[in-house]
C-alpha positions as CSV (number, residue, x, y, z in Angstrom):
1,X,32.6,119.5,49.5
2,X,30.0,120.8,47.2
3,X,26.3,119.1,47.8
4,X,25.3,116.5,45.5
5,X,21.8,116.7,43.7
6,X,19.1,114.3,44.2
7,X,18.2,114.3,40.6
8,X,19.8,114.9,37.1
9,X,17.6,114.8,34.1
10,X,19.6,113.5,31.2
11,X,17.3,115.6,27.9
12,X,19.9,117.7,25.8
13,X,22.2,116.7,22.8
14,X,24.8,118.1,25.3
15,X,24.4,115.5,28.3
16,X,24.0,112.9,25.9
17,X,26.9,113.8,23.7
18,X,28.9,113.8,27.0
19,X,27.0,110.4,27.9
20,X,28.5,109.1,24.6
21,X,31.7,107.1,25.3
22,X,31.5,104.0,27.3
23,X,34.6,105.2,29.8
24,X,32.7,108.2,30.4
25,X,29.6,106.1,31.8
26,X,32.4,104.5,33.9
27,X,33.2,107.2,35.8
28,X,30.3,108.2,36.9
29,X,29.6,104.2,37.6
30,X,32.9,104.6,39.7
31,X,31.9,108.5,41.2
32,X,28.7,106.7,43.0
33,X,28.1,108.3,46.2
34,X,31.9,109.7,47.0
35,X,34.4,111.9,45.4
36,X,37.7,111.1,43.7
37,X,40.6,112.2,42.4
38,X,41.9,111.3,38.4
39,X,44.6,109.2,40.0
40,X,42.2,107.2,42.1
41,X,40.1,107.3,39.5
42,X,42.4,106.3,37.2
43,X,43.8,103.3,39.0
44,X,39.9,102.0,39.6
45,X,39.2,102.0,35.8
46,X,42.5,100.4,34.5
47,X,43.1,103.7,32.4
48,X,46.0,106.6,32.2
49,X,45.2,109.6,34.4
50,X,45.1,111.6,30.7
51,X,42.2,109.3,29.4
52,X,40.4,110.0,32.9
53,X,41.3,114.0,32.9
54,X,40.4,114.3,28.9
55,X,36.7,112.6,29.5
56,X,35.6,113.9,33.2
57,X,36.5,117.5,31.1
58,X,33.8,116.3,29.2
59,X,31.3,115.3,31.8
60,X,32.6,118.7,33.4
61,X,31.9,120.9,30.9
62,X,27.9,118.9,30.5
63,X,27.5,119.8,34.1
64,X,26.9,116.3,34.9
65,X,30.6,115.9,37.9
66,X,32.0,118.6,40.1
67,X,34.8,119.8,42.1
68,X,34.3,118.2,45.4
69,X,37.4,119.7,47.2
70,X,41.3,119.6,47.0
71,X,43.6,117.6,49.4
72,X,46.8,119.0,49.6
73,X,49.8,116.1,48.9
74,X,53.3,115.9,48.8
75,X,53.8,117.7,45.1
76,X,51.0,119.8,45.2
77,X,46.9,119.5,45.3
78,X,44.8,117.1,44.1
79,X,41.1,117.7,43.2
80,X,38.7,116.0,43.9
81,X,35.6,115.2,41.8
82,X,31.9,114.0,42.7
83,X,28.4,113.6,40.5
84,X,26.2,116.1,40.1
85,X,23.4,113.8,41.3
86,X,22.5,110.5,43.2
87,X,20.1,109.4,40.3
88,X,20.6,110.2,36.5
89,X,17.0,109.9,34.5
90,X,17.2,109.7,31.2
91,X,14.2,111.0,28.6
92,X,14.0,112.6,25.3
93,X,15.3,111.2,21.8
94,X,18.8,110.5,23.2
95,X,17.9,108.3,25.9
96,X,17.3,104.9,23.8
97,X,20.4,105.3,21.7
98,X,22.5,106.2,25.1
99,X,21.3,102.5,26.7
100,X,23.8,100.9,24.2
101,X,26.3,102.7,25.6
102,X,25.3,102.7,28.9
103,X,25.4,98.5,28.4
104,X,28.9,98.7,26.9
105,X,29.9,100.4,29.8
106,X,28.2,98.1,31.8
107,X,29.7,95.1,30.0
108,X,33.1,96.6,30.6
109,X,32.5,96.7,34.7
110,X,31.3,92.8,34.4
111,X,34.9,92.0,32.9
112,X,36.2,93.4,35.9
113,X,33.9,92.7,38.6
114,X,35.2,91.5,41.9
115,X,32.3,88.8,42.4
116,X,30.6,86.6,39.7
117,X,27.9,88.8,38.7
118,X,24.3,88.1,38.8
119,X,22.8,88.3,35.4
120,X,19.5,86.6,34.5
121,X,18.2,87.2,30.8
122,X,14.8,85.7,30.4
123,X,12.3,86.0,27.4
124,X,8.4,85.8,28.4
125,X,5.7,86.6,27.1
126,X,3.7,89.3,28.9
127,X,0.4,91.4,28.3
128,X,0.8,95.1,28.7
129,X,-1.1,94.7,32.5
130,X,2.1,92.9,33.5
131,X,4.8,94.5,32.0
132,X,3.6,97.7,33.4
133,X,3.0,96.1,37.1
134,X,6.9,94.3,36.9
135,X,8.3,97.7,35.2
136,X,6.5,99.4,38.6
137,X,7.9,96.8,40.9
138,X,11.5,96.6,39.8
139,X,11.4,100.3,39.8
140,X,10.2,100.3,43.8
141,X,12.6,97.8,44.3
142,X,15.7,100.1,43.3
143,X,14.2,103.3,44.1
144,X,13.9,102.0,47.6
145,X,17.5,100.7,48.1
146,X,19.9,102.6,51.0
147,X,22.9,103.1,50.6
148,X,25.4,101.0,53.4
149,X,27.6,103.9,53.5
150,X,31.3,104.7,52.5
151,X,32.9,101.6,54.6
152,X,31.0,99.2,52.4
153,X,31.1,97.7,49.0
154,X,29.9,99.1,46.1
155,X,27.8,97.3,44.1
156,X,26.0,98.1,40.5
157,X,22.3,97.8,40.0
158,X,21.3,97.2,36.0
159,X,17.5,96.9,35.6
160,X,15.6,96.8,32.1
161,X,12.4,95.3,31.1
162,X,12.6,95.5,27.2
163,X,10.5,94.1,23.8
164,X,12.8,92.4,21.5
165,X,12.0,92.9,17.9
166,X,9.2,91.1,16.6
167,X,10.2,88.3,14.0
């Protein structure tokens, strides 16, 4: 199995074309920490095995998942694919336009969720001291999460701290 990245920094048109379909923010969502095949794949997302094949081409070719390995199987091999990276960071002038996406993609996984999801949305108003101390906190907070492991459920983690529009 190839060895997973710590970090990949999300910057060129290329990563966030690739980053630019909702299914293809799933599969990395469902890629987490271990390797899988299209069919497993496939079967987690609700989608044909073309759909998956056709968009983790994509993701592929933008350098973003691997080959982790083949397993042979009755009719021949499958291959299996990991991310590149543990942690995705996204800057430069794709990164705001790729958060719609990325919560489309989110919304999708909330529709199928196993659990009722936790979701708080709360408006406050804050001065710049404490938006900066709670975007530094929540940041700590899910920078220092462990992962359980492959025997245990895997969970999504969405944090944002945003300005709505001014009216």
């Amino acid at each position: 199995m190839t060895e997973m990245a710590d970090l990949f920094v999300v910057s060129s048109a290329e990563h966030f074309k690739a980053l630019g379909h909702p299914l293809r923010q799933r599969l990395l969502f469902a890629l987490g920490q271990e390797a899988a095949t299209i069919s497993q794949l496939a079967t987690m997302l609700g989608t044909a095995k073309g759909n998956v094949a056709h968009h983790l081409g994509v993701l592929r070719d933008a350098g973003m998942v691997q080959p982790a390995g083949t397993r042979q199987v009755r009719g021949g091999t499958e291959q299996y694919y990991q991310r590149a990276a543990r942690k995705f960071d996204f800057v430069g002038e794709g990164a705001r336009a790729n958060n719609t996406v990325t919560l489309q993609a989110v919304g999708a996984e909330l529709l199928t969720a196993d659990d009722d999801p936790m979701v708080i949305l709360r408006n406050i108003r804050l001065t710049r001291e404490q938006v900066a101390e709670l975007s530094d906190h929540l940041r700590q907070i899910v920078d220092g999460l462990t992962d359980a492991g492959p025997g245990e459920s895997r969970y999504g983690v969405l944090v944002s701290v945003y300005r709505p529009r001014q009216v």
